[in-house]
C-alpha positions in Angstrom: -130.5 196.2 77.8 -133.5 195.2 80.3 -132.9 191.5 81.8 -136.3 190.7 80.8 -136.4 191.9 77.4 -133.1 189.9 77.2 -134.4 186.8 78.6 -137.7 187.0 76.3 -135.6 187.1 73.0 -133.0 184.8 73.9 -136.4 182.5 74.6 -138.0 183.3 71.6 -134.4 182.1 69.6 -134.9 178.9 71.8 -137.8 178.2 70.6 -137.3 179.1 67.1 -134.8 177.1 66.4 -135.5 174.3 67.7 -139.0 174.5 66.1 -137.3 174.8 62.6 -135.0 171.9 63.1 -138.5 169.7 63.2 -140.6 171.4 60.7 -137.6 170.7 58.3 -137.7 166.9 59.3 -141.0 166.8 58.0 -141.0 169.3 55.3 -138.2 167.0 53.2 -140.4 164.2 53.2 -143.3 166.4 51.6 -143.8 165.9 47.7 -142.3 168.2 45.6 -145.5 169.0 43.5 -146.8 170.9 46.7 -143.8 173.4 46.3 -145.2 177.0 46.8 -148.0 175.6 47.2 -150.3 176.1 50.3 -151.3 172.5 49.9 -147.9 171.8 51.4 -149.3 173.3 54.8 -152.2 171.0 54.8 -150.4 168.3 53.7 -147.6 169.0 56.6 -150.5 169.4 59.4 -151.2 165.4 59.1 -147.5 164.9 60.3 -146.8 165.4 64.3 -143.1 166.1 64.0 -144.2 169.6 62.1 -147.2 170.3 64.2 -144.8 170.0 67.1 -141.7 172.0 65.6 -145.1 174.6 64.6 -146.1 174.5 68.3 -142.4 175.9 69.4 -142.2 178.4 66.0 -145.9 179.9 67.8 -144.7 180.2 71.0 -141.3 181.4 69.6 -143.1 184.4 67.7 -145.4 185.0 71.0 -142.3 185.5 72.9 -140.7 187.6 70.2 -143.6 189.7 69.8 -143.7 190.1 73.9 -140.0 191.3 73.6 -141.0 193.6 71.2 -143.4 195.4 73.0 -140.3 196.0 75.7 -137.4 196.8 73.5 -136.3 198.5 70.4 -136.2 196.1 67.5 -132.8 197.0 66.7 -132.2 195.2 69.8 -134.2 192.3 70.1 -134.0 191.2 65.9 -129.9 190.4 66.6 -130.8 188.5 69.4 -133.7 186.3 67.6 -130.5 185.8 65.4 -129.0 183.0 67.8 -132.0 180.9 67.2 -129.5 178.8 64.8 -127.5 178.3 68.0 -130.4 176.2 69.3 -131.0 174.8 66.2 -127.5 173.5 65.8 -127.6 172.4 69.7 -130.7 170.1 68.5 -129.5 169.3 65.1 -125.5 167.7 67.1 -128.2 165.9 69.1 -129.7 163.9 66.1 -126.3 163.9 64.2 -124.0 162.9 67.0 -121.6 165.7 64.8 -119.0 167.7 67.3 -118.8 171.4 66.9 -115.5 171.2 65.5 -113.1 174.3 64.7 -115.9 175.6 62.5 -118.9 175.2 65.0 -116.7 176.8 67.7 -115.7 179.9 65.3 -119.1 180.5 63.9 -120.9 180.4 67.6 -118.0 182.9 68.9 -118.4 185.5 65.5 -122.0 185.4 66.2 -122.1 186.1 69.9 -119.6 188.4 69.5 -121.7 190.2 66.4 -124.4 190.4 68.7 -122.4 191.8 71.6 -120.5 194.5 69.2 -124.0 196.0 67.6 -125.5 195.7 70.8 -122.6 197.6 73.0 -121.8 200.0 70.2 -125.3 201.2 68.6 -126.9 201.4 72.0 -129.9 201.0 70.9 -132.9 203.0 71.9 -136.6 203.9 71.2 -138.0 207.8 69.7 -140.5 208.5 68.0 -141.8 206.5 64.9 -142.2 208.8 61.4 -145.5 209.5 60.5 -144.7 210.5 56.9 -146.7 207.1 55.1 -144.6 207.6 52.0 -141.4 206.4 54.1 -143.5 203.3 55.6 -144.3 202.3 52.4 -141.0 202.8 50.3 -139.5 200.9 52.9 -142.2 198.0 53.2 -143.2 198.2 49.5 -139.0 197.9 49.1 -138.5 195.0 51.5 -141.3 193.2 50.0 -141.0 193.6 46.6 -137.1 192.1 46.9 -138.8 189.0 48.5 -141.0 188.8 45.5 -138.2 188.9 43.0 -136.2 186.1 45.1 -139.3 184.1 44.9 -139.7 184.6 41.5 -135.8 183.4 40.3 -136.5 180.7 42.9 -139.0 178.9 41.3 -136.2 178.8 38.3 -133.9 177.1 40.0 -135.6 175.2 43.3 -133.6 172.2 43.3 -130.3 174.2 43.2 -130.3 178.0 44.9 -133.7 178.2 45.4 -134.2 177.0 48.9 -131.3 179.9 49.8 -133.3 182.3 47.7 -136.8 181.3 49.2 -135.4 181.3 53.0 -133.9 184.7 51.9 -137.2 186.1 50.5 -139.0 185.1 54.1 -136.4 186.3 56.1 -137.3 189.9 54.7 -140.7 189.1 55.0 -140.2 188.2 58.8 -138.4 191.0 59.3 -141.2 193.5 58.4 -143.3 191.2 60.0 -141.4 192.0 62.8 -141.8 195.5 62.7 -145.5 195.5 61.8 -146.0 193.6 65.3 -144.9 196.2 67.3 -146.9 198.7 65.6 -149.7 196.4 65.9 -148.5 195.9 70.5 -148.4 199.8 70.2 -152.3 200.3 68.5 -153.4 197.7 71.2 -151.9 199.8 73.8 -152.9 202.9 73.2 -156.5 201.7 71.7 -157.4 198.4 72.9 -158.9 195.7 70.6 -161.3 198.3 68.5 -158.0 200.5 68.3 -155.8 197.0 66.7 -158.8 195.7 64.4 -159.1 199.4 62.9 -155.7 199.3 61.5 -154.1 197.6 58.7 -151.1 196.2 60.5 -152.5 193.2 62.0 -153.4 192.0 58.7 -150.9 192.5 57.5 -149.1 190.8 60.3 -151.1 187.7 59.8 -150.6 187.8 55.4 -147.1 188.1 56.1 -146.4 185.3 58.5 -148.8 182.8 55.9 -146.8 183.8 53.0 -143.5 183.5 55.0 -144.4 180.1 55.9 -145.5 178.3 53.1 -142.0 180.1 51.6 -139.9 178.5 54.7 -141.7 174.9 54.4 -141.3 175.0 50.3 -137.2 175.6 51.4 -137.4 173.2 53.9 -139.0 170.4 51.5 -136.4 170.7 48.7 -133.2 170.9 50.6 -131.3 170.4 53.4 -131.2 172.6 56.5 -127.7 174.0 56.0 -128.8 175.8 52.6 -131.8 177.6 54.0 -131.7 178.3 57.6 -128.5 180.6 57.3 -130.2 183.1 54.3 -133.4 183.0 56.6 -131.4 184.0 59.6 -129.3 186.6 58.4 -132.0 188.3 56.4 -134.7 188.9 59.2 -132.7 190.8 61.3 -131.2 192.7 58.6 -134.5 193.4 57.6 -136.1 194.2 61.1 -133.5 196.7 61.7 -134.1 198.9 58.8 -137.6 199.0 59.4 -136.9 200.1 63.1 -134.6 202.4 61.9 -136.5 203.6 59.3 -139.7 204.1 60.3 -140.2 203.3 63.8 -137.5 206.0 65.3 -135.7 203.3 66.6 -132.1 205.0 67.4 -128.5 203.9 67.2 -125.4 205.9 67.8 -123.6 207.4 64.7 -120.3 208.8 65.5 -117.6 207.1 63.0 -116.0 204.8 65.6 -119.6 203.3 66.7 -120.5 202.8 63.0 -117.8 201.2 62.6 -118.2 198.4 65.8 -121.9 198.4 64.5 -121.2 197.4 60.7 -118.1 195.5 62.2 -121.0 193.5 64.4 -123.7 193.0 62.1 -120.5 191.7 59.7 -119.6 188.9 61.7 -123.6 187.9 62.6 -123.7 187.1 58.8 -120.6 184.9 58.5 -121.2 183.3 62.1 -124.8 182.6 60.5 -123.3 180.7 57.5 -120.3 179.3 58.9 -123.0 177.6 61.8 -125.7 177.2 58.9 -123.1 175.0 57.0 -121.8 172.8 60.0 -122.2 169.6 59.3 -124.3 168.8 62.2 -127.3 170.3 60.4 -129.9 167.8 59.1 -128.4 166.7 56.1 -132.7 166.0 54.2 -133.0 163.4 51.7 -132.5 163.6 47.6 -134.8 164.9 45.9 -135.6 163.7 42.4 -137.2 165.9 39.4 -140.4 163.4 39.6 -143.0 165.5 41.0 -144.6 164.0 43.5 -142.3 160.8 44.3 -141.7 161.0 48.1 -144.3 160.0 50.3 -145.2 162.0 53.6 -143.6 160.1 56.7 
């Protein structure tokens, strides 16, 4: 692992999570008839908590996307997975909650997750498949299983359906993801004509809309703790079968590495949750059925 690609993700987490933590201290005071809705975004742009928290979730991205273009994303999406470590850090300041046995068992599975899939998949770049069936079955997949989240979450939004909405973005992130770095690599090779001719970087920019008005719609109808941890877990879950799948990203498959690797990415997903459900997370406010019955603050 290069110190710089290292340093750029673990920035890009920063900045992530803290810039979540405030976006969700606006979102729960948005109506609830703007759910799905992108109305909410407009809505949120007149408050400067969100516009601040969107300010560090930008420059978060731009710092992801800059690791990208240096490392495998097999390597950087685990690391972009500590942005809840931030996001806690931020979230005991406002609380005044201690980590507690839980906070200090979920931050040592999830740095150790990382560290296991890290040291045991070695990851490392090759070249990308050119076959557009495979792209597709895998985007048109990951997609399409956001799609059916968001359609049971509109069932049930005042009960699973911040989990399942900050699920469905997650996988939309994490093909996000993985469309950047095709997009870095078109720049690269073609400059600005060779980006603009492609379909990525539309796609790139439809993604991370959609994502968002999905995130802020969780954000406004629950607290923190029940949609930061689905929308953690699922991005880099996400990320690294696209990188696996079709951008000839590499990771070691002999039985014993498999093992560490599955062992890792394990432990990422219960130190997610077990950090996601601390109690120093913002706890939001109650949310009635009455459409429309909180006012923006």
């Amino acid at each position: 692992m290069s110190v710089p690609v290292l340093v750029l993700a673990v920035s890009a987490a920063c900045c992530l999570g803290f810039g979540f933590v405030l976006q969700q201290n606006a979102a729960q005071r948005a109506p609830l008839g703007d759910f799905l809705s992108p109305r909410l975004l407009l809505d949120l742009m007149k408050v400067p908590r969100w516009l601040g928290g969107m300010a560090l979730m930008v420059a978060g991205m731009a710092l992801g996307a800059a690791a990208l273009g240096h490392g495998e994303l097999s390597l950087v999406e685990p690391l972009l997975a500590t942005n809840l470590l931030f996001a806690l850090t931020l979230s005991r300041h406002q609380t005044g909650q201690s980590l507690g046995l839980q906070g200090w068992a979920g931050l040592a599975l999830l740095a150790g997750g990382v560290t296991a899939f890290v040291v045991a998949g070695q990851p490392t770049g090759g070249r990308a498949f050119t076959d557009p069936l495979r792209h597709w079955l895998i985007i048109g997949g990951t997609v399409g299983l956001a799609m059916l989240l968001t359609g049971c979450a509109k069932r049930s939004r005042l009960t699973v359906g911040p989990a399942l909405l900050a699920l469905a973005a997650g996988l939309l992130y994490g093909v996000q993801d993985a469309l950047t770095r095709v997009s870095g690599q078109r720049f690269t090779d073609g400059g600005l004509a060779g980006l603009l001719s492609g379909w990525q970087p539309y796609a790139v920019l439809a993604l991370g809309v959609t994502g968002l008005v999905l995130v802020q719609s969780a954000f406004e109808t629950a607290p923190l703790r029940m949609s930061l941890p689905a929308l953690t877990a699922a991005q880099p879950l996400a990320g690294i079968a696209c990188g696996v799948g079709f951008l000839g990203d590499r990771l070691r498959t002999d039985t014993g590495a498999l093992a560490w690797e599955a062992c890792g990415l394990a432990a990422i997903v219960v130190g997610i949750v077990l950090l996601g459900l601390h109690p120093a997370m913002p706890p939001g406010v109650a949310k009635t059925a009455h459409l429309g019955d909180v006012r923006m603050g």
